[in-house]
RODO-2510 file (C-alpha; in nm, 4 decimals, decimal comma):
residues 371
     n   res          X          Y          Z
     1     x    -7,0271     4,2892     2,4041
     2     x    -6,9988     4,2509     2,0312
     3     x    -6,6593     4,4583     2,0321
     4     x    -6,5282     4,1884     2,3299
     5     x    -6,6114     3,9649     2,0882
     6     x    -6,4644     4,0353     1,8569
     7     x    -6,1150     4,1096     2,0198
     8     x    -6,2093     3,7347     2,1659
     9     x    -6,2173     3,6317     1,8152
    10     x    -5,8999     3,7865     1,7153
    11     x    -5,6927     3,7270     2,0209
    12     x    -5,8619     3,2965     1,9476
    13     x    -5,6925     3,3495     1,6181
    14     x    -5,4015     3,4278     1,7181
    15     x    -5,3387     3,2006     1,8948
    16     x    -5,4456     2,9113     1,6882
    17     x    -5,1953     3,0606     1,4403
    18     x    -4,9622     3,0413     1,6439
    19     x    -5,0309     2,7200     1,7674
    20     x    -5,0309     2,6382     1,3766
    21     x    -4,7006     2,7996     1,3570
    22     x    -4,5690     2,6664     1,6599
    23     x    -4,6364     2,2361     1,5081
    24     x    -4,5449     2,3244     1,1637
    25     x    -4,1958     2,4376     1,2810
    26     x    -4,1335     2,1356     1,5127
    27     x    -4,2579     1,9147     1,2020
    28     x    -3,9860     2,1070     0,9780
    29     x    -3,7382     2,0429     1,2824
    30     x    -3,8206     1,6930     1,3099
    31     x    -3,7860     1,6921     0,9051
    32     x    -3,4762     1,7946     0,9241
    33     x    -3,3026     1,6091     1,2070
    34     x    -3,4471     1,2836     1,0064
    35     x    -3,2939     1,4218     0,7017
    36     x    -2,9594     1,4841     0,8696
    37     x    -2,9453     1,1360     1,0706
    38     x    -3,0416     1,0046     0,7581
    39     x    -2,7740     1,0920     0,5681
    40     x    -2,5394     1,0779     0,8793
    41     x    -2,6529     0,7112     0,8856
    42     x    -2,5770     0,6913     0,4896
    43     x    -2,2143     0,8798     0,5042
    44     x    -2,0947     0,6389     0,8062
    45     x    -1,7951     0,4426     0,5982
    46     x    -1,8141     0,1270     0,6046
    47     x    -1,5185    -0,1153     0,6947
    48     x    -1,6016    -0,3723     0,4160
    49     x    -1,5884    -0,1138     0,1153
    50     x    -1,2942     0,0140     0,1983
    51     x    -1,1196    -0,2569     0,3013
    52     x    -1,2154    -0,3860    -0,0854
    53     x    -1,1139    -0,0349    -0,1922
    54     x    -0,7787     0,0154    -0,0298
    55     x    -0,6242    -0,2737     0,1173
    56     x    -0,8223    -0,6454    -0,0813
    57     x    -0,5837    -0,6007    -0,3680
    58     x    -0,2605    -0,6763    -0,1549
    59     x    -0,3939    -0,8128     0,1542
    60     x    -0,6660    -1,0634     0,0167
    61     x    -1,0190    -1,0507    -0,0187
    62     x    -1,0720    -1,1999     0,3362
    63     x    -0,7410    -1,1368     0,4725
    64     x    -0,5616    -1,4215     0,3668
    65     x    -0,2424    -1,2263     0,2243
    66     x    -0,1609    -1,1567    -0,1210
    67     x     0,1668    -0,9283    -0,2079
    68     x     0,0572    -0,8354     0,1553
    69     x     0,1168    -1,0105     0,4345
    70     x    -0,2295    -1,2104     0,6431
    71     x    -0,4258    -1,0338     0,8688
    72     x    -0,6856    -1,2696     0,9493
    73     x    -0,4192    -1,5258     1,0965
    74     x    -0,5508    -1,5671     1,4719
    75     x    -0,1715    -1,5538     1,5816
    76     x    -0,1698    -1,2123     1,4199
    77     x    -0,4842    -1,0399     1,5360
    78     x    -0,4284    -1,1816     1,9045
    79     x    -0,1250    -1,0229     1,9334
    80     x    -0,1901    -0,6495     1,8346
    81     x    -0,3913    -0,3871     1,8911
    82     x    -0,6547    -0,1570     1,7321
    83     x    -0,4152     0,0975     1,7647
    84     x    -0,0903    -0,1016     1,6086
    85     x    -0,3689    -0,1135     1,2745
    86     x    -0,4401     0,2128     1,2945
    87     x    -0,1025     0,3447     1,2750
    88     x     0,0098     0,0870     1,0398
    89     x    -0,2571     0,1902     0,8022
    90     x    -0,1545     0,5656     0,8588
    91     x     0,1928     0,5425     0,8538
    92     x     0,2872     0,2427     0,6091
    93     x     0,5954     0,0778     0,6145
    94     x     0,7985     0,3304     0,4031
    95     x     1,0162     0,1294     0,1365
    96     x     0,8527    -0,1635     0,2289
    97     x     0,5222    -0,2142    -0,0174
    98     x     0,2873    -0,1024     0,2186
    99     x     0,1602     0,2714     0,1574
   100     x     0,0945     0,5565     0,3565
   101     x    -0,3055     0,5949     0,4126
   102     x    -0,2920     0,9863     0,4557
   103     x    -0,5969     1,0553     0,2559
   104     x    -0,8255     0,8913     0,4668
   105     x    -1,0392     1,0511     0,7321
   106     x    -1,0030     0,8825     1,1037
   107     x    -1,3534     0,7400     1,0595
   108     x    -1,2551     0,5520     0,7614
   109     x    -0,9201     0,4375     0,9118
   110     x    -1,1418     0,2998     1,2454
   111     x    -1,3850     0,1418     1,0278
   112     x    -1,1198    -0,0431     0,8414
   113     x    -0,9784    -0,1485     1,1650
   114     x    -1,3107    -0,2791     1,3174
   115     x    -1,3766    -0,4621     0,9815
   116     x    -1,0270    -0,6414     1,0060
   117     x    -1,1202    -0,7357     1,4342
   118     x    -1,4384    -0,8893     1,2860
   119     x    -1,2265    -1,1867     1,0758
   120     x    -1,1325    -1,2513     1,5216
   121     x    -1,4077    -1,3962     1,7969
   122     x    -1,1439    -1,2486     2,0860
   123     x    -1,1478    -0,9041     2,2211
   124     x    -0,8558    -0,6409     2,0561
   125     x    -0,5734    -0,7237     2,3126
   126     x    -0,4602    -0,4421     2,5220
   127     x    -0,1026    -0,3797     2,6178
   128     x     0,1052    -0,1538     2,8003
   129     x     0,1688     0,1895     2,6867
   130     x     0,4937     0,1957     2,9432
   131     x     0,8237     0,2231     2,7867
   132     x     1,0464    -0,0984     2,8179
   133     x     1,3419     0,0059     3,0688
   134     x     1,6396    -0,2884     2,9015
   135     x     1,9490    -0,2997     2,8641
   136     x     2,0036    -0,2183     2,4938
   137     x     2,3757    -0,3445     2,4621
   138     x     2,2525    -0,6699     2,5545
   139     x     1,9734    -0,6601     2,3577
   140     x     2,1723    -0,6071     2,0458
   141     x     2,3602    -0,9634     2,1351
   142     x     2,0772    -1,1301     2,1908
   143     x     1,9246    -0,9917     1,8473
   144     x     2,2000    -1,1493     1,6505
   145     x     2,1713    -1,5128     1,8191
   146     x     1,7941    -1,4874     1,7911
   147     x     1,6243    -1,2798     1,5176
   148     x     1,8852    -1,1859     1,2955
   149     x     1,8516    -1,4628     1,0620
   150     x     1,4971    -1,4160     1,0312
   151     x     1,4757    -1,0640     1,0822
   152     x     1,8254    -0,9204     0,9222
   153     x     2,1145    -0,8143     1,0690
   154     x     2,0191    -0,4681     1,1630
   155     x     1,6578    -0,5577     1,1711
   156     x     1,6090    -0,5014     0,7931
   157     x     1,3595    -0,7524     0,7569
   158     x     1,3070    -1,0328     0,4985
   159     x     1,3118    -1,0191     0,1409
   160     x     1,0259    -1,0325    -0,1063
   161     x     0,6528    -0,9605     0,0004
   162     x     0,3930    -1,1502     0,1192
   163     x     0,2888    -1,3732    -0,1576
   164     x     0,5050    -1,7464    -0,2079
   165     x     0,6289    -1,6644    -0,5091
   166     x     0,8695    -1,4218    -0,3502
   167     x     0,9460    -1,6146    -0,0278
   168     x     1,0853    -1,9995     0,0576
   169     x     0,7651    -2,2596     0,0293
   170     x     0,7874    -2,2723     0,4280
   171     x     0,7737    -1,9700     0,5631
   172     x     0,3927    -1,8432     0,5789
   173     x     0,5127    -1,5241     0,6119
   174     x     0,8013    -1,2736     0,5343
   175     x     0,9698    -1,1606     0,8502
   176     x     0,8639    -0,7794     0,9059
   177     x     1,1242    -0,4663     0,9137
   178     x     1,1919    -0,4020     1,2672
   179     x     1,4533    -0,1106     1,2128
   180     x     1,1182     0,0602     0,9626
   181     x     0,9794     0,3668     1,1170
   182     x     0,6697     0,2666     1,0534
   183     x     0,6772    -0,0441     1,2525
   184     x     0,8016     0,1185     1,5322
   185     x     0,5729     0,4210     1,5553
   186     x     0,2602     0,1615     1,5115
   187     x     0,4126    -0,0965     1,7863
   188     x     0,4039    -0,0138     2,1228
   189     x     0,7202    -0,1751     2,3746
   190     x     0,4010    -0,3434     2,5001
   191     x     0,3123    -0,4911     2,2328
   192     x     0,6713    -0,6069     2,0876
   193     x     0,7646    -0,7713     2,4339
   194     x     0,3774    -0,9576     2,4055
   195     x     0,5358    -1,1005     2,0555
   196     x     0,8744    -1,2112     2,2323
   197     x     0,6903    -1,3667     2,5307
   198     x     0,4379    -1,6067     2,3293
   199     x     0,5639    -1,6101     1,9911
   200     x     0,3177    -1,6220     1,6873
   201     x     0,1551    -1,9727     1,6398
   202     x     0,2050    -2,1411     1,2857
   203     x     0,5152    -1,9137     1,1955
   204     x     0,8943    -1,9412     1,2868
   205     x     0,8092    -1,6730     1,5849
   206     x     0,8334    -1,8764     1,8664
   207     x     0,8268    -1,8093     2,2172
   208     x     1,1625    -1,6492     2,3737
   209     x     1,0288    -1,7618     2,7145
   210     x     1,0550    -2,1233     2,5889
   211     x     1,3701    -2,1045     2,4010
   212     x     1,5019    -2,0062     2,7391
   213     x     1,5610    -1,6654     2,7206
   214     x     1,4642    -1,4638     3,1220
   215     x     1,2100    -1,1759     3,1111
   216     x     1,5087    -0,9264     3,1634
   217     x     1,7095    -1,1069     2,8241
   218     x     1,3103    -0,9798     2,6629
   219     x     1,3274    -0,6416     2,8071
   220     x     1,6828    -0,6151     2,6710
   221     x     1,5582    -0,7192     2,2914
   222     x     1,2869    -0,4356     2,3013
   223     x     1,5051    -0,1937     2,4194
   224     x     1,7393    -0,2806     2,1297
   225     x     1,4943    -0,2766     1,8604
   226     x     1,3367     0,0766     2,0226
   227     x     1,6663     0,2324     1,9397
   228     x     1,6709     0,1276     1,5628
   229     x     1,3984     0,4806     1,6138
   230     x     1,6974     0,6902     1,6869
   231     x     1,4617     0,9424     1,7106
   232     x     1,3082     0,9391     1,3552
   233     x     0,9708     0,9192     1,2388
   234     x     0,7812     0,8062     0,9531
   235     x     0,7581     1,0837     0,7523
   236     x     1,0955     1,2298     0,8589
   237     x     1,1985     1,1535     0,4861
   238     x     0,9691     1,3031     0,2758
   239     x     0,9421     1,1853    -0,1236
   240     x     1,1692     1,3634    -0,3467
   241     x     1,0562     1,6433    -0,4869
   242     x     1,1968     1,6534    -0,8076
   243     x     0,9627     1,5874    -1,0574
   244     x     1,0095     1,2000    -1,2757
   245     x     0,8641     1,1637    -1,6148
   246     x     0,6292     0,8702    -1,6482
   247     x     0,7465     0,8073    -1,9795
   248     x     1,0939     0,8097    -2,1856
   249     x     1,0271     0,9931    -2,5077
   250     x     1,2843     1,0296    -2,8159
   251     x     1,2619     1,1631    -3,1065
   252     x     1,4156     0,9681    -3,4415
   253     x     1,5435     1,0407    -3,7054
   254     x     1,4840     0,8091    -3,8690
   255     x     1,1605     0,6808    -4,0696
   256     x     0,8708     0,4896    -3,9127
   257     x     0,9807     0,1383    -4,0730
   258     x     1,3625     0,2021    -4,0010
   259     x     1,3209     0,2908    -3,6524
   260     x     1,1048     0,0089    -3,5779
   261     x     1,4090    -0,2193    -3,7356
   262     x     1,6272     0,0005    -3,5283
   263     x     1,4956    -0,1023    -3,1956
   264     x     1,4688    -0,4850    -3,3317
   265     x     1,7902    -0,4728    -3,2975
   266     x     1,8917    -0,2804    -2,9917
   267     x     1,6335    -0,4972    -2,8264
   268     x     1,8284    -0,7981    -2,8845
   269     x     2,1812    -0,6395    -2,8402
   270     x     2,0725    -0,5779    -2,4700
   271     x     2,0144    -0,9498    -2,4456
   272     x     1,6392    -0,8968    -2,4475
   273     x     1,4066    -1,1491    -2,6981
   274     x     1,1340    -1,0066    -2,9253
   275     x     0,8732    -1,1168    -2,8437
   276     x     0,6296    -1,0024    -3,1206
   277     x     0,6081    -0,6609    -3,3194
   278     x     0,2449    -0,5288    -3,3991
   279     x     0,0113    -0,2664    -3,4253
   280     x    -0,0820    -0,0810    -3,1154
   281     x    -0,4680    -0,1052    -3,2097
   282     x    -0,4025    -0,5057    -3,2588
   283     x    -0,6934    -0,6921    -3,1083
   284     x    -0,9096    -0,3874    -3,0365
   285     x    -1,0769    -0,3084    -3,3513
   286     x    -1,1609    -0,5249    -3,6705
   287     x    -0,8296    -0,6513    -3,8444
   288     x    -0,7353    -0,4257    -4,1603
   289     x    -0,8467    -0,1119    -3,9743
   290     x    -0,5631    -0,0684    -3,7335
   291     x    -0,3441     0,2171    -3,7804
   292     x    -0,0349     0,1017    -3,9294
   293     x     0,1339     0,4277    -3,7878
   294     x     0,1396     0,3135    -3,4242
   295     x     0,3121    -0,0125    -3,3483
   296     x     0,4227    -0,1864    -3,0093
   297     x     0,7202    -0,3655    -3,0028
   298     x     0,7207    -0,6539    -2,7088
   299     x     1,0637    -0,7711    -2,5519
   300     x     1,1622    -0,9163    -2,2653
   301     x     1,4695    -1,0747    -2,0533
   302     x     1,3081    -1,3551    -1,8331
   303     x     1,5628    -1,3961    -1,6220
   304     x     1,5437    -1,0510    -1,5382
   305     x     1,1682    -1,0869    -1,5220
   306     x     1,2048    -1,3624    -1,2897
   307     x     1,4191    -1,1459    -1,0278
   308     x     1,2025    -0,8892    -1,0174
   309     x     0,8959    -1,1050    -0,9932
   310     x     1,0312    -1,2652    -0,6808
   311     x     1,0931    -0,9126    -0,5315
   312     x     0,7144    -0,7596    -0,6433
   313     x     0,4778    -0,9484    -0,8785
   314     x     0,3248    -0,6381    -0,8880
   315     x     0,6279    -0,5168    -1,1811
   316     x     0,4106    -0,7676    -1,3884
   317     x     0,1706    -0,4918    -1,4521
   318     x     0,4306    -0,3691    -1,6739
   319     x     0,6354    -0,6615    -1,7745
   320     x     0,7061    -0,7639    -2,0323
   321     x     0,8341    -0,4706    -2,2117
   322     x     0,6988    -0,2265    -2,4474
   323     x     0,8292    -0,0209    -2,6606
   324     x     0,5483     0,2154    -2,9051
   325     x     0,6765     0,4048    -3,2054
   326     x     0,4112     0,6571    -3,3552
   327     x     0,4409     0,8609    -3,6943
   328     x     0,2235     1,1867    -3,6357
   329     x     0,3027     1,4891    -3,9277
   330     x     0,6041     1,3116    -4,0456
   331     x     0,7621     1,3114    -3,7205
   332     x     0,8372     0,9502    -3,5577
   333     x     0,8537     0,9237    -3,1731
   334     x     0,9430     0,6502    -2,9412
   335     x     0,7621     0,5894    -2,6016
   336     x     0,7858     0,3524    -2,3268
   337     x     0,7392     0,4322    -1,9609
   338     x     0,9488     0,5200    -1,7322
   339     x     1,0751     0,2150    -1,4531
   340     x     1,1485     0,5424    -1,2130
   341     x     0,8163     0,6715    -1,2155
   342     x     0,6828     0,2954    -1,1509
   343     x     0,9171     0,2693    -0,8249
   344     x     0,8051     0,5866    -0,6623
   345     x     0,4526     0,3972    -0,6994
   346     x     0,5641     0,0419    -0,5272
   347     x     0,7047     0,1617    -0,2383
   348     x     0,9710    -0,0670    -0,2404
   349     x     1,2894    -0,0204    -0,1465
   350     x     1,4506    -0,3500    -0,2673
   351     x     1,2962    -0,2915    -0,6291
   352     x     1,4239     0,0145    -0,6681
   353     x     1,7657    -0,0802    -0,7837
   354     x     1,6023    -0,3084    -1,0665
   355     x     1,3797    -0,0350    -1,1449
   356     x     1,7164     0,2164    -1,2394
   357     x     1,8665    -0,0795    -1,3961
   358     x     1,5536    -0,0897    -1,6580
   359     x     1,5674     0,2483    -1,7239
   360     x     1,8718     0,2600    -1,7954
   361     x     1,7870    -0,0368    -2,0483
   362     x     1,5206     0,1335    -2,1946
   363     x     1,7140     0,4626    -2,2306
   364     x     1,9755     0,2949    -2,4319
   365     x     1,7432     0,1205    -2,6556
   366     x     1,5860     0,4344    -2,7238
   367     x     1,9003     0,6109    -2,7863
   368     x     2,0254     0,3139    -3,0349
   369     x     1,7084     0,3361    -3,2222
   370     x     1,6812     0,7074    -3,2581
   371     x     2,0255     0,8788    -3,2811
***
């Protein structure tokens, strides 16, 4: 009896223990999967952040348009698609100021969509994923009677960016790129022919179907501005891969005070004004302690200012000109940066051209001042 009891005993504890055993791990389990959906719950991006992150800075805080066109404009989110933002926000519109989103995951690029469909009480419209079967010829006609003056010749799009600065007074919005690959890998022949049938209220896109055009004359006009694809996508010209400075250095041989008189001058033979010659430190530490071995010289052509400006305010992050000459172990350098390296950054096309043009200013200064 006492040796049953005792394997009783035993066998009892053995199984409380594992019993014991048995909870604890479940508790760790359930520890765990609250840990996990936790910080699932924590990691899930949200559409407001990034939205402020990536896209407030061009497009407006609440969508209003900036440099960037509107997106909360009801005419705009009625007539595309979750999957037109998407795109657009993964493809761009290369050479046209919006950027390529590649960096971000999918989950960040659906939450920024769903945060844009909130600024909308309707339901994301849904279109057609069938090709448009037109006649392309007569599309192209019908393109140059109807778009072209809004849209360009070859579909080119309007000039400037979103903001009225850069466009006429009237026009709430610049006229998009309809030849740009990333337009037409974003818009499906659904959603272009949705466009041409009911216009976009409170801009210049009106309704073809009113202006008289037949549904056939519409099939035509998407078939036409499918073929400004030819078959290319949006990353079918990739960024040049030789490497641009982001600055323009020279070396003078001249002294400190005679090189900053140098450039005085070369600034005004190229027709620019000084504006004001200082010390770089000017304004950021107590007067009298600045070191009088780095100066900034400040220039600047305002018509030429005013050009670019209408093409991208954003060149007023490094307008006006600025030119620093430093004196380190009696050797004197000149430094401003370098307009190329600022292009590759705006994705802009048409402000490219101005872009070369100021380097090639700013390389001549330089050159004046130093040689």
């Amino acid at each position: 009896m006492v040796k049953c009891a005792a394997v009783s005993c035993i066998m009892e504890s053995d199984l409380k223990t594992t019993v014991i055993n048995g909870i604890n791990s479940m508790r760790l389990l359930f520890a765990v999967f609250l840990m996990v959906s936790g910080t699932l719950a924590l990691a899930a991006p949200r559409g407001d952040e990034l939205f402020a992150a990536h896209c407030a800075a061009c497009h407006g805080d609440t969508g209003a348009g900036g440099v960037g066109v509107p997106l909360s404009f009801p005419s705009f989110l009625d007539s595309v698609d979750d999957d037109f933002l998407r795109k657009t926000i993964r493809y761009g519109r290369p050479g046209r100021v919006m950027p390529a989103f590649r960096i971000l995951s999918n989950a960040q690029v659906d939450a920024i969509v769903r945060y844009i469909r909130g600024w909308s009480d309707k339901p994301a419209p849904v279109f057609s994923d069938k090709p448009v079967a037109g006649n392309a010829k007569h599309g192209k006609q019908l393109f140059s009677s109807y778009c072209a003056a809004c849209h360009g010749a070859d579909g080119e799009g309007g000039k400037g960016t979103g903001v009225t600065f850069s466009r006429k007074r009237d026009l709430p919005i610049i006229a998009p790129a309809l030849n740009n690959p990333g337009f037409l890998a974003a818009a499906s022949d659904g959603m272009i022919l949705h466009t041409l049938e009911y216009g976009r209220e409170n801009t210049p896109m009106r309704s073809f179907l009113v202006q008289g055009l037949t549904e056939q004359d519409l099939d035509d006009l998407v078939s036409y501005v499918r073929s400004f694809a030819n078959g290319k996508t949006p990353f079918d010209t990739p960024a040049s891969s030789t490497a641009v400075a982001k600055t323009i250095t020279a070396e003078s041989s001249y002294s400190l005070q005679e090189t900053i008189e140098n450039l005085e001058g070369a600034i005004v033979s190229q027709n620019f004004i000084l504006i004001r010659t200082e010390t770089l430190e000017h304004g950021l530490i107590a007067e009298g302690e600045e070191d009088s071995k780095e100066i900034i010289l400040h220039f600047c052509n305002f018509s030429f200012l005013y050009e670019a400006l209408k093409l991208d305010p954003r060149v007023g992050m490094f307008l006006p000109c600025r030119v620093t000459v430093t004196e380190r172990d009696g050797k004197v350098m000149v430094t401003t940066i370098n307009p190329l390296y600022l292009s590759r950054l705006f994705n802009n096309n048409e402000l490219d051209e101005y872009c070369r043009q100021m380097h090639d200013v700013y390389s001549a200064i330089l050159e004046d001042a130093t040689l």
